[in-house]
C-alpha positions, 0 to 999 in steps of 0.5 A, a space after each residue: 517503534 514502528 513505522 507505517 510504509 505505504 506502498 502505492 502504484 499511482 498515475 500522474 494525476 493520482 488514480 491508484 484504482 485497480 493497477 493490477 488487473 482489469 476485474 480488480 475493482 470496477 467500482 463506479 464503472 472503472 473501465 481502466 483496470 490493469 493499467 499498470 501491468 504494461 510498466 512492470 520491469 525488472 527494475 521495479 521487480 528488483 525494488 518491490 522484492 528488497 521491500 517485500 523480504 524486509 522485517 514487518 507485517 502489512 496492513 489491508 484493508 478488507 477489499 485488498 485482502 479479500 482480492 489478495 487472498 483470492 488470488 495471491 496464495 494460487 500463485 506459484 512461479 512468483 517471489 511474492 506468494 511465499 512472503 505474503 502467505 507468511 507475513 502477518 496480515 492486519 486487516 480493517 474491516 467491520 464486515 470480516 469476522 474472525 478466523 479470517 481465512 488466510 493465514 498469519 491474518 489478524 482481523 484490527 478491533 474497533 476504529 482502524 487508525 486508533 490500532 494502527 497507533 497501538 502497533 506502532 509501539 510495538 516492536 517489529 519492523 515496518 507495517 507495510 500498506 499495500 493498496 487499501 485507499 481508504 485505510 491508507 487516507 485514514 491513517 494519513 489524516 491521523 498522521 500516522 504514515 510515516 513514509 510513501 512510496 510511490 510508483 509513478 506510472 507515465 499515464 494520466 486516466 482521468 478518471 478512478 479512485 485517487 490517493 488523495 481526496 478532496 478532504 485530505 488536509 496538508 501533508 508536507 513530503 520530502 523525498 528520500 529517494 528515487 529509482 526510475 524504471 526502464 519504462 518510465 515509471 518513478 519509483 519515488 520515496 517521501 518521508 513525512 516532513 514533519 516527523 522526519 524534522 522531529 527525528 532530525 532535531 
């Protein structure tokens, strides 16, 4: 089987909206966009890369890839294009329709959460969510997440799109590992206490 790993950079009180640049998404007049670029280091270079050349293919939601094919594949002085141009993409969305333009991607059928639980059983390595909040709520209410990890940046917003809503329902975590950057960003790793306690039994 395999597991569901979503990859998040977040604030302190939870905004995950737009960490990469100031146009990246400014809905509900988001004025933030780009927080987290003043955190990157080495460090967190060094831990995003070990992930992002592991086995496995990513899950994206339609306004993630959207945003990662408009930009990602006109990058060349990076480790990231070459993987993300040559991993497989699976893409939620009921407004894309097939061929999607970036290769290696898969447009998801019918309800996201029941494919994602269809993938699970297949073999592969891990299904990698980077981004895609609603998607990534969704499979969370599903109980499909197998694994969080989350980049912590040392600011708080205010405002901005959350990782968790006010609908989300109870999600006990245990933490698996930590990695705190030279700019104060915790790289922390939590596994679903209950399916971790399941495995352990």
């Amino acid at each position: 089987m395999s597991n569901v790993v979503a990859i998040e950079h977040v604030t302190l009180d939870g905004v995950m909206q737009a960490p990469g640049r100031a146009d990246e998404d400014t809905r509900g007049g988001f004025v933030h966009g780009g927080w987290g670029q003043a955190n990157a280091d080495e460090v967190m270079g060094r831990v995003m890369g070990e992930r992002m050349t592991r086995e496995g293919s990513l899950l994206l939601g339609r306004r993630t890839y959207e945003d990662f094919y408009g930009f990602w594949p006109h990058q060349t002085d990076n480790p990231y294009t070459e993987v993300l141009n040559n991993t497989r993409k699976y893409v939620a969305s009921n407004t894309l329709r097939d061929p999607l333009p970036w290769r290696n991607s898969t447009l998801l059928s019918g309800d996201a959460a029941d494919a994602v639980a269809e993938l699970t059983h297949q073999p592969g390595g891990d299904l990698g969510v980077l981004g895609s909040g609603e998607l990534l709520r969704s499979l969370m209410r599903r109980n499909l997440v197998d694994e969080l990890v989350l980049m912590i940046h040392p600011l708080v917003l205010g405002t901005g799109r959350r990782l968790f809503d006010e609908s989300d329902e109870l999600l006990a975590l245990r933490l698996v590992d930590n990695v705190t950057t030279t700019t104060g960003v915790l790289i922390a790793t939590y596994q679903n206490a209950e399916a971790a306690a399941a495995e352990d039994a």
